[in-house]
N, C-alpha and C positions, 0 to 999 in steps of 0.2 A: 902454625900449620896443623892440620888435624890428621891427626896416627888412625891408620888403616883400622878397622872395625872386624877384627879378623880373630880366630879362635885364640891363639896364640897373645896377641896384645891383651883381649881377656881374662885369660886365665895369668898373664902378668899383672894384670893391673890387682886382681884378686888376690893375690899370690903379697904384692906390696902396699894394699891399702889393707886386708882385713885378714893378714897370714893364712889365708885361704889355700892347702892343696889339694889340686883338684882329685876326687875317688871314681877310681876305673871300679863298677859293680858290677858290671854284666860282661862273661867271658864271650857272649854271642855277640856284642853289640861293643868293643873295643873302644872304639871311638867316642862313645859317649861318656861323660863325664860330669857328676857331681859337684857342686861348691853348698857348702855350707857353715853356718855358724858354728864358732870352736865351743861359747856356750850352755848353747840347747840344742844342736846337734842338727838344727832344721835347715831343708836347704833352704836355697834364695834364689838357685839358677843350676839350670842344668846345659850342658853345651851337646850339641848331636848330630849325627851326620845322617841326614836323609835324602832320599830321593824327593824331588821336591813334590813329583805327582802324587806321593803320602801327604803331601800339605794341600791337596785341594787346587794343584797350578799342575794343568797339561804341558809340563816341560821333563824329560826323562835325562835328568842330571841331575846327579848327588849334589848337597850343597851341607853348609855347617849352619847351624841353627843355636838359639839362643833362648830357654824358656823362663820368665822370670817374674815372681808375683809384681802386681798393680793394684792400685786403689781401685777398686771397682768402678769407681765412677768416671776412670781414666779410658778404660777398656774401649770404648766406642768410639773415641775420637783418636786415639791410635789407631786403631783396625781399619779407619777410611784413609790410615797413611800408605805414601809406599813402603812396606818389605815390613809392615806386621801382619800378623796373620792371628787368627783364633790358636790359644795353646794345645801345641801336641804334647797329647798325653799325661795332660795336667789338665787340674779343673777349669773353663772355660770362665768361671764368674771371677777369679781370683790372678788368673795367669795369661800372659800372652809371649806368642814365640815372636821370635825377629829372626828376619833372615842374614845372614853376616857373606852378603853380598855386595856390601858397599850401597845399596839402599838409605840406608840410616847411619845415622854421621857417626864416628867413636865418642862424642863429648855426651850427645845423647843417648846412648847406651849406658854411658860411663854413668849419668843420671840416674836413670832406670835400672842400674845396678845399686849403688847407692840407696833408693829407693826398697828394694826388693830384701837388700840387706836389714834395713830400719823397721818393714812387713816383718818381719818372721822374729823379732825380738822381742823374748821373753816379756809379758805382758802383766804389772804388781798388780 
């Protein structure tokens, strides 16, 4: 059975696969939240709570979000899926947000986390 795709399973699964705890940075923005390499210090994901109409979708409800580097050449054929979107507030050639609305499955995220983890690692 596949586990709900939700901020909280995220930041556990982070939290047990790469001792990831998650860093509250912004006192205006509470909710958002940091995962990064213990490392080199770079993130790999960030988790956020937006209105989704800041994502470019005419619907005026908050939702939790997921932004997390990609192979570049992944970016496109994600973005025609449903609940990815172009990354908010991260660079758009390198990054894409997920919606953690139950859109995208938890094993695929779980992926694209994985993923995102192995992008940002220290490069000999």
């Amino acid at each position: 059975m596949d586990r709900q795709p939700n901020r909280e399973s995220l930041l556990q699964y982070a939290k047990e696969q790469y001792r990831t705890d998650p860093e509250y940075l912004w006192k205006k923005s509470p909710h958002h939240a940091v995962l990064r390499r213990q490392d080199n210090q770079k993130w790999y994901a960030v988790v956020m709570q937006v209105p989704k109409n800041n994502l470019g979708l005419n619907i005026d409800e908050i939702n939790d979000i997921l932004t997390i580097k990609v192979k570049p050449f992944l970016l496109g054929s994600l973005q025609q899926k449903p609940g990815f979107l172009a990354a908010y507030h991260m660079n758009k050639e390198n990054w894409t947000t997920i919606l953690l609305d139950g859109s995208v499955s938890y094993n695929e995220i779980i992926r694209l986390i994985d993923m995102s983890y192995d992008l940002v690692k220290k490069h000999k």
